[in-house]
N, C-alpha and C positions, 0 to 999 in steps of 0.2 A: 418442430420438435427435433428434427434431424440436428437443425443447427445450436441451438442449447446443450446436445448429447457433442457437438464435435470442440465447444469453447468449454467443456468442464477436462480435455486434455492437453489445450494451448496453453503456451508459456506467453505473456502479453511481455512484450519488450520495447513496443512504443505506445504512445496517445493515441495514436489510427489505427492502431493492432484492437485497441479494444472497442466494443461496438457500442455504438451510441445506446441502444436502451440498456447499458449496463452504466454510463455516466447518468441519463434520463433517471434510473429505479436506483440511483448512488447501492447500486450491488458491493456489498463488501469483499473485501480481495484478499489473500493473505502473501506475505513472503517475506525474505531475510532482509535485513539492512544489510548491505554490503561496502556500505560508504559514506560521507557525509559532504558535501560541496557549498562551496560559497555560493549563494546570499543564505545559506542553511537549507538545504533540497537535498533528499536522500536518495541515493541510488540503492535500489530494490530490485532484490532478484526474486521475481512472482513464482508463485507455486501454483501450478494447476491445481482445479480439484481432485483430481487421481493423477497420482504421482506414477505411472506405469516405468520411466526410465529415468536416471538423472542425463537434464541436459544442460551443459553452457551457455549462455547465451547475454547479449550486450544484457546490462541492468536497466529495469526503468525509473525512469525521473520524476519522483516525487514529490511534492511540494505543501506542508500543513497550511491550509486554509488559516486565514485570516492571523498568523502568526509571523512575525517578523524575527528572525535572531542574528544575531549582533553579538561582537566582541566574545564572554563568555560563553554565550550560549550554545557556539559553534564546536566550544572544545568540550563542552557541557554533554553534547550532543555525538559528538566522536567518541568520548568516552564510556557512555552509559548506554546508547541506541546503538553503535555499532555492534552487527553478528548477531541482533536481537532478530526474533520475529515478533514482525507486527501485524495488523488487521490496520487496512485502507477502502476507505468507501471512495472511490471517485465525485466530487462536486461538478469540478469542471475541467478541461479539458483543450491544450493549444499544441499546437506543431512540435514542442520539445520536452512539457510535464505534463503533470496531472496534478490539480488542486484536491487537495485529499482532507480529511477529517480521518488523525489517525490515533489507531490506540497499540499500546504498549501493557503486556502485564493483561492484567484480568478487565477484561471491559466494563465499558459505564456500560452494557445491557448487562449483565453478569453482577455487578455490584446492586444495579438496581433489582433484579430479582433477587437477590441472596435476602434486601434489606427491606422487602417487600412483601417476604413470606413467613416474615415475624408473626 
């Protein structure tokens, strides 16, 4: 219990910073885009759940699952995603990102309930 009270005020700023049953239960995570990098992987500065101070700190490296961008979609990407905040669930997880399933704007659980309670 302790340790779920002490990761709702971490800032995660790498793949080993965050703990495996949080990739394991793809835990949704929130924070800013702060960047956009080739092969299209966004640098995210994560928000804890309780925001007590702002703090600096490296961005982490995210990556949309199963999406590739290329050519437009990079500046597509720069232009529209950056300084947004988004919602990321972790998939998977390697030594430099994190394969994410990410959303932007009002979520597919959020649109499905809106269109669900007709």
């Amino acid at each position: 219990m302790a340790l779920i009270a002490m990761f709702q005020f971490k800032k995660f700023t790498s793949p080993q910073s965050l703990p495996a049953s949080f990739i394991k239960r793809h835990i949704t995570l929130r924070g800013r885009v702060v960047g956009v990098v080739a092969p299209g992987y966004l640098q995210v500065d994560h928000y804890p759940i309780f925001r007590v101070w702002p703090r600096k700190s490296e961005p982490l490296l995210v990556g949309v699952e199963s999406i590739q961008v290329m050519g437009h979609g990079m500046s597509w990407l720069q232009t529209v995603i950056h300084n947004e905040d988004i919602a990321f669930a972790p998939i998977t997880a390697d030594e430099k990102m994190l394969n994410c399933i990410v959303t932007h704007g009002v979520s597919i659980i959020m649109r499905f309930c809106k269109y669900s309670s007709r």
